[in-house]
Each structure stands twice: as structure tokens, then as C-alpha cells.
C-alpha positions, 0 to 999 in steps of 0.5 A: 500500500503506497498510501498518500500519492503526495509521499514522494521524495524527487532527487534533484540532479544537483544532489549528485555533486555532493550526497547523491543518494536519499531513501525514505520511509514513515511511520504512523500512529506511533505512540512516544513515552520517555525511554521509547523517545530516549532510546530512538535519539540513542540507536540514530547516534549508535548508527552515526558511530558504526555503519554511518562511519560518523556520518560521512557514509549516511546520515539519519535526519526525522522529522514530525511529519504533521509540521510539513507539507509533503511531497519533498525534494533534495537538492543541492545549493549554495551555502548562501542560499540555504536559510532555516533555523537549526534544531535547538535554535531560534535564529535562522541562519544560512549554511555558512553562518551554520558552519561558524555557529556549530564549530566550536560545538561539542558534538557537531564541529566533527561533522562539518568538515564533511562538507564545509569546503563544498561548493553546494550543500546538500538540502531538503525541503517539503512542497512549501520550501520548508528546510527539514535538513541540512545533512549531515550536520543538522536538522531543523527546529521546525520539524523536530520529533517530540514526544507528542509526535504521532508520524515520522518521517525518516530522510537518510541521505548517503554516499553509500546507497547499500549502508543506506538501506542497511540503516533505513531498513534497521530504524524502521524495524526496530521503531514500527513496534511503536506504532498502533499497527505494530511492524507496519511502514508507509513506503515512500517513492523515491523519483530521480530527476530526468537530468541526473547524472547515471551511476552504478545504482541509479539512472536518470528517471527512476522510481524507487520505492523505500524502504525495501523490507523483503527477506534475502534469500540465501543457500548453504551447504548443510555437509559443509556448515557441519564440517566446519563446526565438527557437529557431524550429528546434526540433522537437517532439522536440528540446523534449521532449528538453531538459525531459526531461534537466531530470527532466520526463517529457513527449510533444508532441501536435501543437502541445502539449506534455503535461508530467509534472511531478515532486514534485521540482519544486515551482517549476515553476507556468506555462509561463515556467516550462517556457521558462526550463528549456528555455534552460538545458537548451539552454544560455544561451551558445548562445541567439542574440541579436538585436535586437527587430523593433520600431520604436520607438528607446529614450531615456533618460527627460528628467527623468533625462537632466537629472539627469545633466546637472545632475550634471555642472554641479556636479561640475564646480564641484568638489562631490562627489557622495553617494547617500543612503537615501530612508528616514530617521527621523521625528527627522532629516527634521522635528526635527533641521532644525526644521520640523514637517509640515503637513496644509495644505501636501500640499493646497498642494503637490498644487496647485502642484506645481513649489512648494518647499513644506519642511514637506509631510507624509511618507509614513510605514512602517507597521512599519518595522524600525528607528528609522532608517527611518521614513518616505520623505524629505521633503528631501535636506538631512537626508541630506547633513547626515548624510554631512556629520557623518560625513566632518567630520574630512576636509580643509576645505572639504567640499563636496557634493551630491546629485540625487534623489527626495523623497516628498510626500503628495499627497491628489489621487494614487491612492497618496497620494503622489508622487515629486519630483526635487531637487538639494541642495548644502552647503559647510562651511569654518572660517568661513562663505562664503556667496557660494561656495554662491551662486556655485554656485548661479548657475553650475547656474541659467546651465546651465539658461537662467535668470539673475539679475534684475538682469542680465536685458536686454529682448533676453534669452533667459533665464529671469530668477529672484530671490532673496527673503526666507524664513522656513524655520526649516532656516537661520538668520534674514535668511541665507536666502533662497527661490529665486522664477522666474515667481512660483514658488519652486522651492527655497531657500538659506541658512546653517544655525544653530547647533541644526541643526549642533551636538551638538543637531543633526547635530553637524557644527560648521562654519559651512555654506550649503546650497541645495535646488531642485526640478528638475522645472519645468525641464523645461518651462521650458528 
């Protein structure tokens, strides 16, 4: 039943520049008390959260119908052009002064960015060219629901016309038990103007009636549902029997299982999704559990297992272990420690892969949200040094470490990038001791079969390794030293000058020693 002829929204062709989709609906005789009318202004808001992705997706605008005039029209014009006065207001305003009175507004200054810069709003007005909203931002005082409102009017205007029906069809169903005759909806049509520019969903001229509350029919495979729950013994009914206590109604046919699916039930899209309401239906306590039929064993990744060992190693040198954020500012990765990426090291580095090279560039965010998260990191001292300055008022010496990834760019990988597993230690004391960190050092390179050079003998089994003169800007000149086995050098040790550890830096003011190790070539060397 249509109802009124005049129960019509026409969409004109302008809407499409901005919000090119609305859907409507009304519900009659509805019956108001205090919670029904709290709980209708909470699921509007829950739906502006969620599915309405805070309203850039779809936004939700209600109206008492016996304030207007129908038939309506959406439309898009000028800021300029738009005047009403806005809900809980009683001066009226056009679409810029709105802009200006809502941005310090507690909830709706999130909104207006939605279309602030837009040359046209997005407006809809009834037969006598009343405003009922501005969507996504606001609606007007004129129409607002009370609780003596007897027949809404549901607008949702949207950019995503599947969210929009999803929220439509949601508002409808859970309100129409309020009204007289409960679970009914008066449909409203819905008419694209002649000059609207065709898409995807809509061409010029169509007549579309909301809202469109037919079940969805769906097929699943019975064997199939079954298997994936280890719930061999359920029949055909006893499986239509559990969807149907989850508000589905559905018969088997055989092997198939013929689904109804509820406008209730936007969420449900695949058949995993059928599966996963039988297991609650059945209850998830009383699902068997039992090893897979598979004979492969599961084991800890090596390169995982051997941070964990290297953990051990240093924790048991009386370091403490921190976790820090991989992303880091551009400042605090390059700056702050003095070094300045490098194009040609990512080349070098994609070819030595097991090379400590300090000044690969990062791989970057491309909007990150704050100032603080620029880029993956490139070294894990920056992190440790920021734990480092942040717990400098403990008791002396501090002593820390961290095992983790650091992202390089690698131009050979299909990404661009690769993930690179290093350990990273400092000490800090009232004076420099140099030799504690370098005791560490020795005692993590012992665990992984390697010794020093000079104590290498012909009949050694171990990995011998050298330290060597560097030139890493991160420490200070002729204190530091890179970290060489079989030719390569896998990290780097040192003190750090004072511009990397005072007010200019990362304000620690402590003499402190730090090493970094690339972790991976150990893998294939011990």
C-alpha cells in the first residue's frame, strides 16, 4: 500500500555533486513515552558511530511529519542560499553562518568538515520550501520529533546507497513496534530527476520505492556448515532449528539449506556467516574440541625462537627489557641521532642484506595522524633513547634493551620494503663505562658461537668477529666502533655525544654506550 500519492521524495540532479543518494520511509500512529523517545535519539547516534562511519557514509535526519507539507525534494545549493533555523535554535541562519555557529560545538564541529569546503550543500525541503535538513550536520527546529509526535518521517541521505538501506531498513524495524499497527511502514517513492547524472545504482528517471523490507534469500551447504563446526550429528532439522531461534526463517532441501534472511540482519553476507550463528545458537561451551587430523607438528618460527633466546642472554646480564612503537617521527629516527637517509644505501642494503647499513631510507605514512608517527623505524636506538629520557630520574645505572623489527626500503621487494630483526642495548651511569656495554656485548656474541679475534685458536669452533673503526655520526668520534664477522658488519657500538643526549637531543644527560646488531645472519651462521 503506497498510501498518500503526495509521499514522494524527487532527487534533484544537483544532489549528485555532493550526497547523491536519499531513501525514505514513515511511520504512523506511533505512540512516544520517555525511554521509547530516549532510546530512538540513542540507536540514530549508535548508527552515526558504526555503519554511518560518523556520518560521512549516511546520515539519519526525522522529522514530525504533521509540521510539513509533503511531497519533498533534495537538492543541492549554495551555502548562501540555504536559510532555516537549526534544531535547538531560534535564529535562522544560512549554511555558512551554520558552519561558524556549530564549530566550536561539542558534538557537531566533527561533522562539518564533511562538507564545509563544498561548493553546494546538500538540502531538503517539503512542497512549501520548508528546510527539514541540512545533512549531515543538522536538522531543523521546525520539524523536530517530540514526544507528542504521532508520524515520522525518516530522510537518510548517503554516499553509500547499500549502508543506506542497511540503516533505513534497521530504524524502521526496530521503531514500527511503536506504532498502533505494530511492524507496519508507509513506503515512500523515491523519483530521480530526468537530468541526473547515471551511476552504478541509479539512472536518470527512476522510481524507487523505500524502504525495501523483503527477506534475502540465501543457500548453504548443510555437509559443509557441519564440517566446519565438527557437529557431524546434526540433522537437517536440528540446523534449521538453531538459525531459526537466531530470527532466520529457513527449510533444508536435501543437502541445502534455503535461508530467509531478515532486514534485521544486515551482517549476515556468506555462509561463515550462517556457521558462526549456528555455534552460538548451539552454544560455544558445548562445541567439542579436538585436535586437527593433520600431520604436520607446529614450531615456533627460528628467527623468533632466537629472539627469545637472545632475550634471555641479556636479561640475564641484568638489562631490562622495553617494547617500543615501530612508528616514530621523521625528527627522532634521522635528526635527533644525526644521520640523514640515503637513496644509495636501500640499493646497498637490498644487496647485502645481513649489512648494518644506519642511514637506509624509511618507509614513510602517507597521512599519518600525528607528528609522532611518521614513518616505520629505521633503528631501535631512537626508541630506547626515548624510554631512556623518560625513566632518567630512576636509580643509576639504567640499563636496557630491546629485540625487534626495523623497516628498510628495499627497491628489489614487491612492497618496497622489508622487515629486519635487531637487538639494541644502552647503559647510562654518572660517568661513562664503556667496557660494561662491551662486556655485554661479548657475553650475547659467546651465546651465539662467535668470539673475539684475538682469542680465536686454529682448533676453534667459533665464529671469530672484530671490532673496527666507524664513522656513524649516532656516537661520538674514535668511541665507536662497527661490529665486522666474515667481512660483514652486522651492527655497531659506541658512546653517544653530547647533541644526541642533551636538551638538543633526547635530553637524557648521562654519559651512555649503546650497541645495535642485526640478528638475522645468525641464523645461518650458528
Amino acid at each position: 500500500d503506497m498510501g498518500s500519492a503526495d509521499m514522494r521524495m524527487t532527487v534533484h540532479a544537483s544532489a549528485a555533486r555532493i550526497r547523491p543518494f536519499v531513501v525514505c520511509a514513515v511511520l504512523r500512529n506511533m505512540k512516544f513515552d520517555a525511554d521509547s523517545y530516549q532510546s530512538f535519539i540513542d540507536l540514530q547516534d549508535r548508527l552515526h558511530q558504526n555503519v554511518c562511519r560518523r556520518r560521512t557514509l549516511v546520515s539519519i535526519g526525522t522529522h514530525d511529519l504533521s509540521t510539513l507539507k509533503p511531497p519533498f525534494t533534495y537538492e543541492a545549493q549554495a551555502p548562501e542560499d540555504i536559510a532555516f533555523v537549526p534544531l535547538k535554535m531560534d535564529e535562522k541562519l544560512n549554511g555558512k553562518q551554520i558552519m561558524e555557529a556549530f564549530s566550536t560545538h561539542l558534538q557537531l564541529k566533527n561533522y562539518l568538515p564533511i562538507i564545509k569546503d563544498s561548493p553546494v550543500y546538500p538540502v531538503i525541503y517539503d512542497a512549501d520550501r520548508t528546510v527539514l535538513s541540512l545533512p549531515p550536520i543538522i536538522n531543523g527546529e521546525h520539524s523536530k520529533i517530540q514526544l507528542t509526535t504521532r508520524d515520522v518521517f525518516i530522510e537518510v541521505t548517503a554516499t553509500d546507497l547499500t549502508k543506506a538501506n542497511i540503516v533505513l531498513n534497521t530504524v524502521v524495524a526496530m521503531f514500527s513496534e511503536y506504532c498502533d499497527e505494530q511492524h507496519t511502514v508507509e513506503p515512500v517513492e523515491v523519483v530521480y530527476a530526468s537530468d541526473y547524472p547515471a551511476n552504478s545504482f541509479i539512472k536518470p528517471d527512476d522510481r524507487i520505492i523505500y524502504p525495501k523490507v523483503e527477506t534475502r534469500p540465501m543457500e548453504a551447504d548443510i555437509s559443509r556448515m557441519k564440517s566446519a563446526l565438527s557437529l557431524e550429528e546434526l540433522t537437517s532439522e536440528n540446523i534449521c532449528d538453531l538459525l531459526q531461534r537466531m530470527g532466520m526463517a529457513c527449510t533444508a532441501d536435501a543437502n541445502v539449506l534455503k535461508v530467509e534472511v531478515p532486514i534485521t540482519r544486515s551482517d549476515i553476507m556468506h555462509e561463515c556467516d550462517l556457521v558462526e550463528d549456528i555455534a552460538i545458537a548451539y552454544g560455544y561451551n558445548n562445541l567439542k574440541t579436538e585436535v586437527p587430523q593433520i600431520t604436520t607438528v607446529a614450531k615456533e618460527q627460528p628467527l623468533n625462537h632466537l629472539s627469545d633466546l637472545v632475550r634471555a642472554e641479556i636479561a640475564m646480564a641484568g638489562f631490562t627489557e622495553c617494547l617500543n612503537f615501530a612508528l616514530i617521527s621523521e625528527r627522532e629516527n634521522f635528526q635527533l641521532m644525526k644521520r640523514k637517509p640515503n637513496a644509495a644505501d636501500a640499493q646497498r642494503s637490498a644487496a647485502q642484506p645481513y649489512e648494518y647499513f644506519p642511514n637506509v631510507p624509511a618507509a614513510t605514512l602517507a597521512n599519518p595522524s600525528t607528528l609522532e608517527f611518521e614513518l616505520v623505524r629505521t633503528s631501535m636506538l631512537p626508541g630506547i633513547l626515548k624510554t631512556l629520557a623518560r625513566n632518567k630520574h630512576q636509580p643509576l645505572p639504567i640499563r636496557i634493551f630491546e629485540v625487534g623489527d626495523v623497516v628498510v626500503q628495499d627497491p628489489t621487494r614487491e612492497v618496497g620494503s622489508r622487515n629486519v630483526r635487531r637487538v639494541a642495548a644502552v647503559y647510562a651511569a654518572n660517568k661513562s663505562q664503556f667496557q660494561v656495554l662491551h662486556g655485554v656485548l661479548d657475553q650475547l656474541f659467546y651465546a651465539l658461537n662467535c668470539e673475539p679475534q684475538h682469542e680465536a685458536t686454529a682448533k676453534s669452533r667459533r665464529t671469530p668477529f672484530t671490532l673496527a673503526a666507524s664513522d656513524d655520526p649516532t656516537f661520538l668520534q674514535h668511541r665507536q666502533a662497527s661490529i665486522n664477522i666474515k667481512g660483514i658488519s652486522v651492527g655497531v657500538i659506541g658512546e653517544l655525544p653530547p647533541d644526541v643526549l642533551t636538551g638538543e637531543g633526547f635530553d637524557i644527560n648521562l654519559p651512555t654506550s649503546a650497541f645495535e646488531i642485526n640478528l638475522e645472519p645468525f641464523l645461518e651462521w650458528l
